[in-house]
C-alpha positions in Angstrom: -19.6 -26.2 -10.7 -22.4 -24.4 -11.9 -25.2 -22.8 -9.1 -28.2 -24.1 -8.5 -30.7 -21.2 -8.1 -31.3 -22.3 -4.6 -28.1 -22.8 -4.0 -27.2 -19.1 -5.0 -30.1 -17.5 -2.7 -28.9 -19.8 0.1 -25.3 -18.3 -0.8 -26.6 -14.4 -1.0 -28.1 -15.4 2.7 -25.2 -16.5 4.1 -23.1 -13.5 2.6 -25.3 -11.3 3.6 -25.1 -12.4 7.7 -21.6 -12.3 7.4 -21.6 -9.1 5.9 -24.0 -8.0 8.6 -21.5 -9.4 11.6 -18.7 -7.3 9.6 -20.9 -4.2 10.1 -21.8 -4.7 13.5 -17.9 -5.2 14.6 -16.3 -2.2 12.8 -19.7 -0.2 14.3 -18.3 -1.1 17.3 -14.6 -0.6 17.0 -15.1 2.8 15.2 -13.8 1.6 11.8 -14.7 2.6 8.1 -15.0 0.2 5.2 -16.7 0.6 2.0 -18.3 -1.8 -0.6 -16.4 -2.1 -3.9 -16.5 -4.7 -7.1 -19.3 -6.0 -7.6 -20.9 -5.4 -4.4 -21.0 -1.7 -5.1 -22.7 -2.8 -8.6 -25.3 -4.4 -7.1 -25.8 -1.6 -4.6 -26.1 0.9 -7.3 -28.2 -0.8 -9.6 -30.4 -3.1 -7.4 -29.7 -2.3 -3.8 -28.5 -5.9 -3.7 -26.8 -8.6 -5.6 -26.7 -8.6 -9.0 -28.1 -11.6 -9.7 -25.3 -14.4 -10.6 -23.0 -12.6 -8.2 -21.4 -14.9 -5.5 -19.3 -12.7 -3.4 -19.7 -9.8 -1.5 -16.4 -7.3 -1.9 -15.1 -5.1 0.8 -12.4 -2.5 1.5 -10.5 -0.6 3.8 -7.9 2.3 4.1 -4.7 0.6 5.6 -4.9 2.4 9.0 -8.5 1.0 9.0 -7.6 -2.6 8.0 -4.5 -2.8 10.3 -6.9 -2.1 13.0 -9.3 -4.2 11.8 -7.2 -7.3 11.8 -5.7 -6.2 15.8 -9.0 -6.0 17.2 -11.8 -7.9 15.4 -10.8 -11.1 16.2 -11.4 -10.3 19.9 -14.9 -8.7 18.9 -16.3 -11.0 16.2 -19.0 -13.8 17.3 -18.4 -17.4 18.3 -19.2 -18.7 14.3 -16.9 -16.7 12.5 -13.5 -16.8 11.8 -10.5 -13.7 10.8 -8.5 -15.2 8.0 -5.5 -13.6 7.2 -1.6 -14.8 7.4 -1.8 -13.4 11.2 -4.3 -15.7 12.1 -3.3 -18.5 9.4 0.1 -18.8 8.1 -0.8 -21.1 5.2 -3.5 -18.8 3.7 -2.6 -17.6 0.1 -4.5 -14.1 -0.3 -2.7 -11.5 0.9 -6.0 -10.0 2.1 -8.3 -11.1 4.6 -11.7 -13.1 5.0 -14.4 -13.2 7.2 -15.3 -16.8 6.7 -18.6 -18.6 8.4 -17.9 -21.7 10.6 -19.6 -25.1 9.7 -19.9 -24.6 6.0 -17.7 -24.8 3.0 -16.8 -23.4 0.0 -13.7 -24.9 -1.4 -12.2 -23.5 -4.6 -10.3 -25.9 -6.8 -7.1 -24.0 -6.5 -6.7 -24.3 -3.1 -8.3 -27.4 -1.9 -5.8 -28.8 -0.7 -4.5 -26.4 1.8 -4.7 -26.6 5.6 -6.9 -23.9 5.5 -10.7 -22.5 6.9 -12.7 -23.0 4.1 -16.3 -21.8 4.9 -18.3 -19.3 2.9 -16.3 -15.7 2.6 -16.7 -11.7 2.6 -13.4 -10.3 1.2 -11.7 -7.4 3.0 -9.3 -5.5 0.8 -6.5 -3.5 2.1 -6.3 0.4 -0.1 -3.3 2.2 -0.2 -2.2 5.6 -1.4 -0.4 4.9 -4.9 1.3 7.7 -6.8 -0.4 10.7 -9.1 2.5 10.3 -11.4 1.1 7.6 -13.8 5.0 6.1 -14.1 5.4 5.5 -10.6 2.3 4.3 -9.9 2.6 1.5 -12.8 6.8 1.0 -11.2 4.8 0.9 -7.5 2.3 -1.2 -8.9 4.8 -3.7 -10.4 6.9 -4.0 -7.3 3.5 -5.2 -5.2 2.7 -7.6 -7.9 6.2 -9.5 -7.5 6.2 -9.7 -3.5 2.4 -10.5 -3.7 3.3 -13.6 -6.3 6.3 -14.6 -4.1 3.9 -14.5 -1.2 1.5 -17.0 -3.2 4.3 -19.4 -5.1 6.3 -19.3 -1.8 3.0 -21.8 -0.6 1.6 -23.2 -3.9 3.8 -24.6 -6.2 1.5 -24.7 -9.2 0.8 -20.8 -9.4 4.7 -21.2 -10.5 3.3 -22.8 -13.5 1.6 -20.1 -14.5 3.1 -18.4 -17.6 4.9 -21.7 -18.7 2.0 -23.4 -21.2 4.0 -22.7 -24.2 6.7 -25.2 -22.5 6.4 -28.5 -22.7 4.7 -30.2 -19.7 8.1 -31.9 -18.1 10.4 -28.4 -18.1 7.7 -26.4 -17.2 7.2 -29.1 -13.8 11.4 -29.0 -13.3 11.4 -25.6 -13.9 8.3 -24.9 -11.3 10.4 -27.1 -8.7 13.7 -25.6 -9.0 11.7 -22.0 -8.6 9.7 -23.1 -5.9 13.2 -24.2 -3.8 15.4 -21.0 -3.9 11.9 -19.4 -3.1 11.0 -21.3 0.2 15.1 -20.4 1.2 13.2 -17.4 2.8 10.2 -17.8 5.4 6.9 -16.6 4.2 6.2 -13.6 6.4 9.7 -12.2 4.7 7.2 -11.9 1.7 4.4 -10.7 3.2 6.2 -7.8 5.1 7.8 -6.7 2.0 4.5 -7.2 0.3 2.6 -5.3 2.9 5.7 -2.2 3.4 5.7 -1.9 -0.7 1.8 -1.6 -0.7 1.7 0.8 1.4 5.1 2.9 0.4 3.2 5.9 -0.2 0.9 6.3 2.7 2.7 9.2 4.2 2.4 11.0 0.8 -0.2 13.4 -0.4 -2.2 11.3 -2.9 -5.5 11.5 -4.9 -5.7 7.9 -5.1 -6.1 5.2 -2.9 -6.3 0.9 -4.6 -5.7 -2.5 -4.1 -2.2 -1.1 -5.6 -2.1 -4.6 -7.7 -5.5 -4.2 -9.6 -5.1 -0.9 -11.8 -8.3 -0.5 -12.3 -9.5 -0.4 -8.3 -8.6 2.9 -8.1 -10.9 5.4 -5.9 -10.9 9.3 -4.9 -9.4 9.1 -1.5 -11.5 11.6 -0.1 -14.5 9.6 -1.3 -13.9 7.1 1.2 -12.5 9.3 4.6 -14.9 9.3 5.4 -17.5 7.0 2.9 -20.8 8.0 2.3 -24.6 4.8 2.9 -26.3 2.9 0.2 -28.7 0.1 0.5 -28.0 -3.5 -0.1 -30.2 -6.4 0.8 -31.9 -4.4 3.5 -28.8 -3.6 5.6 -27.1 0.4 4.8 -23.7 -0.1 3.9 -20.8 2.1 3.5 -19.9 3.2 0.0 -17.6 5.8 -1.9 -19.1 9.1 -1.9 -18.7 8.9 -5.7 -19.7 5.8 -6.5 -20.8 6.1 -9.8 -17.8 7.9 -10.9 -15.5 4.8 -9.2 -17.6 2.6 -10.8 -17.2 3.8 -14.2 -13.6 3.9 -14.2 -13.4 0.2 -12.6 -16.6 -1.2 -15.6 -15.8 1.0 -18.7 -19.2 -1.1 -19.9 -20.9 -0.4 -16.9 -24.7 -1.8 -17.1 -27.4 -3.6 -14.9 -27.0 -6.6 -17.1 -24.2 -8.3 -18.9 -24.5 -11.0 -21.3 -24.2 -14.8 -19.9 -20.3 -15.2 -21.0 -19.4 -12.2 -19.0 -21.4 -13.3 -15.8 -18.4 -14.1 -14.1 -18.4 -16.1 -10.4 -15.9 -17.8 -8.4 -18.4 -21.0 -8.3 -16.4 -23.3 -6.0 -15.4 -27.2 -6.1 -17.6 -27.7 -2.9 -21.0 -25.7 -1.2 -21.9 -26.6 1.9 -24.3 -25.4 4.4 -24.7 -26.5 7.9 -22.3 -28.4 9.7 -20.7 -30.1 6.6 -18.9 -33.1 6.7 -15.3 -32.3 7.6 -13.5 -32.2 4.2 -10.5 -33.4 3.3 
């Protein structure tokens, strides 16, 4: 699916309320975030989206996000929705959403699970990963196994991945016999030893603080505790104190603009707004 350009500012819109309900509930539980991705793009360049962007990116220090998913469910308003495994077993990201009630946006890969899908901010969960460049690419490693055991424990076609040079058939037998000596353990096994590998290092003196699984979301920890304001569409958002330094390391080719092929989004399947049609 490609965006409509009414569809997109209808999109920004409804990011930007959700984003605004985010604010007002860690405002009122005392908790730090910070915008990251290509939300802290946008803030830097345009105090706002950049302008084929679709999502809004959001993160949090463990101790922050912990709290966050305890508590905001008992703060957040009637129309929005906590998704994470605590709230929704069958959800595949191993990170949590904020997703708006009575609309949809359904990407094709997971369409056809049980799951909320209305429109989305994403809430990442940063933890400390090692100084030593070694152990943070073994620590690193170690959280991309649990977090892809997590996933194929639910979706049996993410097995798949890493088999097109087999022919269609093994790859399909192969994906099945995986995907049965994988569900021999309940899913929350993998997401506790996700969640304790992730954030293995915590008690440790580091520089660093990232989505340990990305290598590149990497940010000064003392950028961030506590974050410094920036601008985006009209609302002051927390940021990293040094965001043009983070930014930088994340986009080596940093710019305002890309060219169209690099304009990535996450356009989904479905957009709905207002009370869609319940979809199946």
């Amino acid at each position: 699916m490609e965006y409509r350009i009414e569809d997109l500012d209808r999109l920004h819109r409804e990011l930007v309320d959700i984003l605004e309900e985010i604010i007002r509930v860690c405002d009122a539980l005392h908790i730090d975030y910070f915008i990251q991705g290509g939300t802290a793009i946008g803030a830097y360049f345009n105090q706002g989206f950049v302008p084929w962007d679709d999502d809004i990116d959001l993160g949090m220090t463990r101790d922050n996000y912990a709290r966050f998913i305890k508590d905001a469910p008992n703060v957040l308003k009637k129309g929005y929705f906590l998704q994470c495994f605590e709230t929704e077993p069958d959800t595949p990201f191993y990170f949590c959403k904020i997703r708006k009630d009575n609309t949809l946006f359904v990407e094709t890969p997971y369409k056809h699970l049980p799951i909320h899908h209305g429109i989305f901010v994403d809430i990442f969960p940063f933890d400390n990963v090692p100084d030593n460049p070694r152990m943070e690419r073994i620590h690193r490693r170690l959280v991309q196994f649990w977090e892809g055991c997590f996933k194929k424990s639910l979706m049996k076609e993410a097995l798949l991945e890493g088999m097109a040079k087999l022919p269609a058939t093994l790859a399909k037998v192969l994906a099945a016999i995986r995907f049965f000596f994988i569900r021999l353990l309940p899913r929350r096994f993998y997401y506790k030893a996700l969640c304790a590998t992730q954030s293995a290092f915590n008690k440790r003196s580091c520089k660093y603080v990232s989505i340990v699984k990305m290598p590149l979301d990497q940010i000064e920890k003392s950028t961030v505790t506590p974050p410094a304001t920036m601008f985006f569409e009209g609302l002051t958002v927390k940021a990293p104190s040094n965001v043009l330094q983070y930014l930088k390391h994340h986009y080596p080719h940093l710019a305002p603009t890309l060219p169209k092929e690099l304009q990535v989004t996450h356009a989904p399947e479905v957009l709905r707004f207002d009370n869609p049609e319940l979809y199946l």
